[in-house]
C-alpha positions in Angstrom: 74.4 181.0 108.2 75.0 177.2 106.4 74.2 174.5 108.0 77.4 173.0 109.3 76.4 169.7 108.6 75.3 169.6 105.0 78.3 171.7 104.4 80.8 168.7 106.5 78.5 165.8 104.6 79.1 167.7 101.5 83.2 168.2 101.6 82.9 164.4 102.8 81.3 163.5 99.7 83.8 165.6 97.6 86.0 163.9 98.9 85.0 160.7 98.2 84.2 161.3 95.0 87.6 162.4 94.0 89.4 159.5 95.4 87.3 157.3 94.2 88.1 158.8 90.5 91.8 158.5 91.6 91.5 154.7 92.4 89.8 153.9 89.0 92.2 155.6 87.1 95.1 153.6 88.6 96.0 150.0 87.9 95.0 147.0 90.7 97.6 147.0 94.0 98.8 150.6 92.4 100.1 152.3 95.6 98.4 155.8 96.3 100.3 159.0 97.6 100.6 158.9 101.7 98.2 160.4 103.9 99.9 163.4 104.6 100.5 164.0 100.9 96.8 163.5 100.0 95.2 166.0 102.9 97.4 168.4 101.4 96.7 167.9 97.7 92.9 168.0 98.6 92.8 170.4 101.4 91.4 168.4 104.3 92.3 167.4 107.5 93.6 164.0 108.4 90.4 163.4 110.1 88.9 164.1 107.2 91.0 161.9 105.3 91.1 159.3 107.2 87.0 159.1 107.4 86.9 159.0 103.8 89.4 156.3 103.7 87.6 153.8 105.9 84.7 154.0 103.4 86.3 153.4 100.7 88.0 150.8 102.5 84.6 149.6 102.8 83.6 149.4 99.4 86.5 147.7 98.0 88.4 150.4 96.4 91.5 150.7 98.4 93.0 148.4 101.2 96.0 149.1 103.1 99.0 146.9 104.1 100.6 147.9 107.4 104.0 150.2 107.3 103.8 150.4 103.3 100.4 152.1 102.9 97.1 152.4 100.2 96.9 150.5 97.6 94.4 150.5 94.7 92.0 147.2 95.4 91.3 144.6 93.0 87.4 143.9 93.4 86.6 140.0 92.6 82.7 141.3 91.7 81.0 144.6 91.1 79.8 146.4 94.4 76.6 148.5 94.2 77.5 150.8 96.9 80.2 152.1 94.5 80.7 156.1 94.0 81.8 155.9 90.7 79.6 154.4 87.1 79.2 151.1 86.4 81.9 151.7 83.7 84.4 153.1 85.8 84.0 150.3 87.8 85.0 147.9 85.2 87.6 149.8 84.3 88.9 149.6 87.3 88.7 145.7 86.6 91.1 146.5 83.5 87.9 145.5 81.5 86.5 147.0 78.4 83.2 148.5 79.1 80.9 149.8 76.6 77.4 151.4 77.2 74.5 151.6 74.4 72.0 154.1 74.2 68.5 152.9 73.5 66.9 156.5 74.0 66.9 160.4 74.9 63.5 162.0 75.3 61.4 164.5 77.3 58.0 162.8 79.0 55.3 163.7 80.9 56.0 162.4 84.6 54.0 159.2 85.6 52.4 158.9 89.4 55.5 157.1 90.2 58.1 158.7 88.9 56.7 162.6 90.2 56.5 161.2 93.9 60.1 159.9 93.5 61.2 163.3 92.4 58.8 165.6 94.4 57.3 166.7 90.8 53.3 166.9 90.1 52.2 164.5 87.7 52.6 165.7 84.5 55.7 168.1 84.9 58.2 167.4 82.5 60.8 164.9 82.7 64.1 164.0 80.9 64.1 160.2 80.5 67.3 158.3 78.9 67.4 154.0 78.6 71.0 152.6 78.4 72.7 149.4 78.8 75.9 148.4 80.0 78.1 145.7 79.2 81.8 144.0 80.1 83.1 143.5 76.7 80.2 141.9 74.7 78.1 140.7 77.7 75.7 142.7 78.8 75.5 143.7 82.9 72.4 145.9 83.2 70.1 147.9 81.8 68.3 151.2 83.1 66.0 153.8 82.8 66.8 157.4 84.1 64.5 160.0 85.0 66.0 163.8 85.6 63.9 167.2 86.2 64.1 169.6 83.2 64.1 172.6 85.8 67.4 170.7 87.3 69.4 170.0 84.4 68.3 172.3 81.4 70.1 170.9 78.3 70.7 167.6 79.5 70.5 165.9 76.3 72.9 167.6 74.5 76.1 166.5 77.0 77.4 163.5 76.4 75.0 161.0 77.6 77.6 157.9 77.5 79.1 159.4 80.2 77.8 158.7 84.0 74.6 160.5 84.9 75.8 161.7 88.4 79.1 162.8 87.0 77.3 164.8 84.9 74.8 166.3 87.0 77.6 167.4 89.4 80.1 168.9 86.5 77.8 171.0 85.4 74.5 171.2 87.5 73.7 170.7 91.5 77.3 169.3 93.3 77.8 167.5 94.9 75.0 164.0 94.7 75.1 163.7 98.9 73.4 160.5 98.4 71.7 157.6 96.7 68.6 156.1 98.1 68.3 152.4 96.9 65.5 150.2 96.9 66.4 146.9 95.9 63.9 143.7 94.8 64.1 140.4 92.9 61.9 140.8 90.3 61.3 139.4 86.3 61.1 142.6 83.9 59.7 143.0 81.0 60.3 141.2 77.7 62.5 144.1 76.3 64.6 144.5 79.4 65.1 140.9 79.6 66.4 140.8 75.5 68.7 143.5 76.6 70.5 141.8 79.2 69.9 138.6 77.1 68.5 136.4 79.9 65.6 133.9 79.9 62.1 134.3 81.8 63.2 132.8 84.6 67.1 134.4 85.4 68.1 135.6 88.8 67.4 139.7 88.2 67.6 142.4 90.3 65.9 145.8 90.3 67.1 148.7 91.4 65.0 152.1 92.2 67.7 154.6 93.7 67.2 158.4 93.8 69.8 160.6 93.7 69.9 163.6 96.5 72.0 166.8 96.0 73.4 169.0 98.8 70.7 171.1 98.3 68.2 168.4 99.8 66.7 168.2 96.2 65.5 164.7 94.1 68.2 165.3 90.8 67.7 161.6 89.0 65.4 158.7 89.2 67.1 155.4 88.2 65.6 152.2 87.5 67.9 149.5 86.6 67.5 145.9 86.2 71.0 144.1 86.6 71.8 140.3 86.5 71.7 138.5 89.4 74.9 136.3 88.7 77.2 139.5 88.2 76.3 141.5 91.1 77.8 141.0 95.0 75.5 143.0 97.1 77.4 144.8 100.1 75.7 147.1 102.9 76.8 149.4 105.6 74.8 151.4 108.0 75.8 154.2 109.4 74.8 155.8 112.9 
């Protein structure tokens, strides 16, 4: 019998995930279909709905003005607790994102990176370095980690595209959650030429794991992102 509340958190984050997709492919202050119509196009209750709205509420994707309805939100700053890809994200924005690929290659896994993943040192790992930036400026760079055993193939998909969408499209669905770990810290001279900032700029690191409905460790991210282009926003839930 399924657990009935990994299979609730998982039509939750369903959920989520395709409005947030339906948000970013809309314009700013773009109003989205009513409530009733959206339960019925995605097969949920209004409760459902309605718990899925006030997150992404939340995060800045949507707000709502009183007897017109939703409306796609016009973020001032990129969130971190967004869903969606950094890209999609400035999309969203009506910027023009770009993302380079610096490498694609299968390593042995480091102390670190096996106790992130629940791997034994030395199990194989796909790991794949990108950068991101709005137009020609660059907004961060990072370093993913993925299990061969979760996503045989990996590098032959199209690795511009957003890890997590990915993984979910054709591997484990849905990502449940991300677990973030977030620090102020000065990388390394290569990272710091690709987000072309001096020794001594404001740069945050993030180390967020990526946990599928099946309670397993899909992706390791480390990212470094500039500390002048990132609003920091969090919500705990009880």
């Amino acid at each position: 019998m399924p657990n009935k509340k990994v299979v609730k958190d998982s039509k939750h984050a369903t959920l989520l995930e395709a409005l947030a997709e339906l948000s970013v492919s809309l314009k700013p202050h773009s109003q989205l279909p009513s409530e009733r119509a959206l339960s019925e196009e995605y097969g949920v209750s209004r409760m459902t709905l309605r718990r899925a709205i006030d997150v992404l509420q939340a995060r800045g994707y949507i707000y709502s003005v009183p007897s017109k309805g939703l409306f796609v939100a016009e973020p001032r700053m990129v969130r971190t607790s967004d869903v969606t890809s950094l890209s999609e994200v400035l999309r969203h924005r009506g910027n023009n994102p770009s993302t380079k690929l610096h490498l694609a290659d299968r390593i042995h896994a480091s102390d670190e990176v096996a106790k992130a993943l629940g791997l034994r040192k030395g199990d194989w790992v796909y790991r794949i370095e990108q950068s991101f930036f709005d137009a020609d400026v660059a907004m961060a760079t990072e370093t993913a980690y993925i299990p061969i055993e979760i996503a045989p193939g990996l590098l032959e998909q199209d690795l511009g595209k957003s890890l997590s969408g990915i993984l979910s499209e054709h591997y484990e669905r849905p990502i449940l959650r991300v677990q973030y770990r977030v620090r102020s810290v000065i990388p390394e001279a290569k990272f710091r030429e690709r987000l072309q900032i001096s020794e001594v700029a404001p740069t945050l690191e993030f180390f967020a794991v990526g946990i599928t409905s099946k309670e397993r460790s899909a992706f390791l991210v480390v990212s470094y992102k500039r500390g002048d282009k990132y609003d920091l926003i969090y919500q705990l839930e009880v």
